[in-house]
N, C-alpha and C positions, 0 to 999 in steps of 0.2 A: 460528976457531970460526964455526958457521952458524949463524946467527938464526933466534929462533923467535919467535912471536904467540898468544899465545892469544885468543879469542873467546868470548864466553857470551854466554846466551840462555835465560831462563826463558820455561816453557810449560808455562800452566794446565793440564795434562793427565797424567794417573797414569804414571809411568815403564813400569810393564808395557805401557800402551797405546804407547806415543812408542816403544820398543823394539821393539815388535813390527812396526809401522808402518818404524823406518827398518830391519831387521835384512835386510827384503826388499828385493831388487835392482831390481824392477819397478817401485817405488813413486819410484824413483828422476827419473823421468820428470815426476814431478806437482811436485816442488820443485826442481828443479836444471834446469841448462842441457843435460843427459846426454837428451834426450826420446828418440830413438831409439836406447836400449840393448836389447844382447841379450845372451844367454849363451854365451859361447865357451868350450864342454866341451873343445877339444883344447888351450886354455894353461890349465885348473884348474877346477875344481868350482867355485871363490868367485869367476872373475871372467867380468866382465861386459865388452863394450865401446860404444862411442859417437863417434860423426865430432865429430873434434874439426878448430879451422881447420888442423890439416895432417896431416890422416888419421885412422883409427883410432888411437882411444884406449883404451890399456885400464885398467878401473880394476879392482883388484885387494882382496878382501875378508876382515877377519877373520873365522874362523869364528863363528857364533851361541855365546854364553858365557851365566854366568849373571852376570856382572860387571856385562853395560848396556855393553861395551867395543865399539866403533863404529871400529876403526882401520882404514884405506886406505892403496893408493901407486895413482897415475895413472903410466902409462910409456904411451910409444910410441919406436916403433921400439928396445926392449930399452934405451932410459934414462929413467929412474925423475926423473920431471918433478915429482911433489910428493907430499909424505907428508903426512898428514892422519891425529892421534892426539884421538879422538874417545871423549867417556866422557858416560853420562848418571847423573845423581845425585839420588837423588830429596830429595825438597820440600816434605813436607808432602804437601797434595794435587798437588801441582804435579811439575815435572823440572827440574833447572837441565840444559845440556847446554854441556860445555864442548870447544872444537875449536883443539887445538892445530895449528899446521901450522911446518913447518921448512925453512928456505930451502934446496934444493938447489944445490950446485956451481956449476952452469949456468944458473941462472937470477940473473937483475941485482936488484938491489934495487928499483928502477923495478917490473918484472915481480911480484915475491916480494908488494912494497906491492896491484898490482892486484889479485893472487889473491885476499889478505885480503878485498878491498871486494869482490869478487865470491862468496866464501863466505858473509862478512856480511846480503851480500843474499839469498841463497839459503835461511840459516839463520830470516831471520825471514819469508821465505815459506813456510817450514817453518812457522813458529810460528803464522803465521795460518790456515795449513790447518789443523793438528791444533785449536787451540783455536776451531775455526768449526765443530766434530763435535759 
């Protein structure tokens, strides 16, 4: 069985806003390591790609829902490097946002561990941007 992590993160900010902010693929740039993403229309309407350290990456997007559902897969080169099941839940005034991700096959536990610290980071650089609006 493959291991999974979950992650959360509250952030003082209305779920319709925190939604609508991450549901877009450009935004993707101002919190994550993805800075130089584009849209690549000939593998899919929802994905995007970004140089990742050994080539194009591509990251691959649920479609906009009215759930808050936020899921992804990262692949290159046609194997599916990390999945990433992503929900925002609202809070009061606030969003809790929780990010699962699940160790793929291929990747080592060593690897699966750094992903997590590198989402972590990513997630509350999220959090400082939107609650800095």
């Amino acid at each position: 069985m493959l291991k999974a992590q979950t992650l959360t993160v509250h952030i003082a900010r209305p779920i319709a806003e925190v939604y609508e902010f991450l549901v877009n693929p450009a935004n993707l740039g101002r919190w994550t390591f993805a800075r130089d993403g584009r849209h690549e229309p000939a593998a899919g309407l929802l994905v995007w790609s970004f140089a990742g350290p050994e080539g194009r990456v591509l990251l691959h997007f649920t479609r906009p829902n009215p759930f808050f559902v936020l899921d992804y897969k990262l692949s290159q080169n046609d194997l599916i490097t990390h999945a990433g099941y992503a929900r925002l839940i609202p809070a009061g005034d606030g969003t809790v946002l929780t990010h699962t991700a699940v160790q793929q096959p291929e990747v080592s536990n060593a690897q699966f561990a750094s992903e997590a610290e590198w989402v972590m980071a990513d997630l509350l650089v999220l959090k400082t941007l939107m609650e800095a609006k």
